[in-house]
N, C-alpha and C positions, 0 to 999 in steps of 0.2 A: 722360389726366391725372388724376391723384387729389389728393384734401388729406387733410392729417394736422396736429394739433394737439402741438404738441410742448410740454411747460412749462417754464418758466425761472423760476429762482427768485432776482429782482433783488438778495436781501440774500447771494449769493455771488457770482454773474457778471453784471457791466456789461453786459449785450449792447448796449444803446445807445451807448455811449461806443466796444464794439468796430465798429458800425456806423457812428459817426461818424465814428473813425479809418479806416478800410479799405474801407468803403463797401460791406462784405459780412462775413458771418461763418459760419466753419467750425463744425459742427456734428454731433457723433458721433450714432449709431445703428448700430441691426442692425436696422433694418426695409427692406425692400426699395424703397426712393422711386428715381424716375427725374428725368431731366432737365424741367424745365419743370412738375414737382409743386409745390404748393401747401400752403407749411405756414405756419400761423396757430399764433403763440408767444402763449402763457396765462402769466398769472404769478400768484399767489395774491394774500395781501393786500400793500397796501392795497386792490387792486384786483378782483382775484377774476374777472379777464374776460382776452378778449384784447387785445391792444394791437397788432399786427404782423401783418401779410399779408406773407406772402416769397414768392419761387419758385426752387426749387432751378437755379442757374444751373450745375452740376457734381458730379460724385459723383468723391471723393477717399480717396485712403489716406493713411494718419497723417502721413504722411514728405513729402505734399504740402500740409498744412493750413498756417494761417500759426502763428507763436506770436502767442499775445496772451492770453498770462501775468499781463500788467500788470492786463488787465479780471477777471480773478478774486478777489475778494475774502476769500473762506478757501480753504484747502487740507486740503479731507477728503477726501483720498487718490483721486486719478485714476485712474481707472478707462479705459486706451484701448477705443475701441468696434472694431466688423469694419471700419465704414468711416466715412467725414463727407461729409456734404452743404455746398456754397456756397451761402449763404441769400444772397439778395438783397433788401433790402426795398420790398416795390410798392404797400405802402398803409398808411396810419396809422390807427388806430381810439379811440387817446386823447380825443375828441371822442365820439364815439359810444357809451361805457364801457355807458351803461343798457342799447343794444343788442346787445350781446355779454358780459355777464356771466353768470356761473356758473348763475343761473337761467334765463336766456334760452337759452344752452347746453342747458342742460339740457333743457328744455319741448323741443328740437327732437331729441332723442336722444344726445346724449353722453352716456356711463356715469360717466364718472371723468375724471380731471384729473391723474394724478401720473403717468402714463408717455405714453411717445409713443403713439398710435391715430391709425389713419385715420377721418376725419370719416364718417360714416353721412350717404347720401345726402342725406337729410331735411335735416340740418342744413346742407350744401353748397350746397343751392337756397337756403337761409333767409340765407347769409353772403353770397352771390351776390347777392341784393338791397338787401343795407343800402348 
C-alpha cells in the first residue's frame, strides 16, 4: 500500500460537497495508485495543510467516473487524465490543521504541493501517528 498527496484547489472544485453528495469522489490522474492506496488531499489557502485521508476504493476509466459537474466551480478547460481513482474518505484532519500544514509537511520531506507525489516514507510514519 502507498500514499500520495494529491492537491485540490477548493476555490474551483467542492470536493466536500462531491463527498457529501456521493459519499466518494472520482478523481483523475496518470500516477500508478492501486486499490486500498492512501491519498491525503492538500488544499492551499486559507489552509495550506491537508484536510482528507481517503483510500482508493477503485481504479476507473473516464466512462465509469460519476458526473459531478455541479461541484466544479470554474471551467478552465478539462483536461481528461489515463485513468480515476474512487477516493473514499477515512479521516478528517480539519481539527488537527497545525499538525499537517505546509511546514509540518515539509520538516518531514515533501518537496512541493502543486502535483500529485507519492508521500516519502518519512512523512508516512509521521501522518500514521497524528
Amino acid at each position: 500500500m502507498k500514499k500520495w498527496l494529491f492537491p485540490c484547489n477548493l476555490g474551483k472544485y467542492d470536493i466536500l460537497g462531491s463527498f457529501l453528495k456521493n459519499g466518494f469522489v472520482d478523481y483523475g490522474t496518470n500516477l500508478n495508485l492501486s486499490e486500498g492506496d492512501e491519498v491525503f488531499i492538500y488544499t492551499g489557502a486559507p489552509y495550506s495543510a491537508i484536510f482528507l485521508k481517503c483510500r482508493v476504493r477503485a481504479i476507473l476509466k473516464f466512462e465509469e467516473t460519476i458526473d459531478d459537474g455541479e461541484f466544479s466551480v470554474s471551467d478552465d478547460g478539462f483536461k481528461q487524465k489515463s485513468k480515476y481513482v474512487r477516493l473514499v474518505p477515512i479521516k478528517n484532519y480539519l481539527n488537527k490543521i497545525d499538525m499537517v500544514n505546509h511546514i509540518k509537511l515539509q520538516e518531514n520531506g515533501i518537496k512541493g504541493f502543486s502535483f500529485q507525489v507519492e508521500i516519502p516514507q518519512e512523512l508516512g510514519k509521521y501522518l500514521g501517528n497524528i
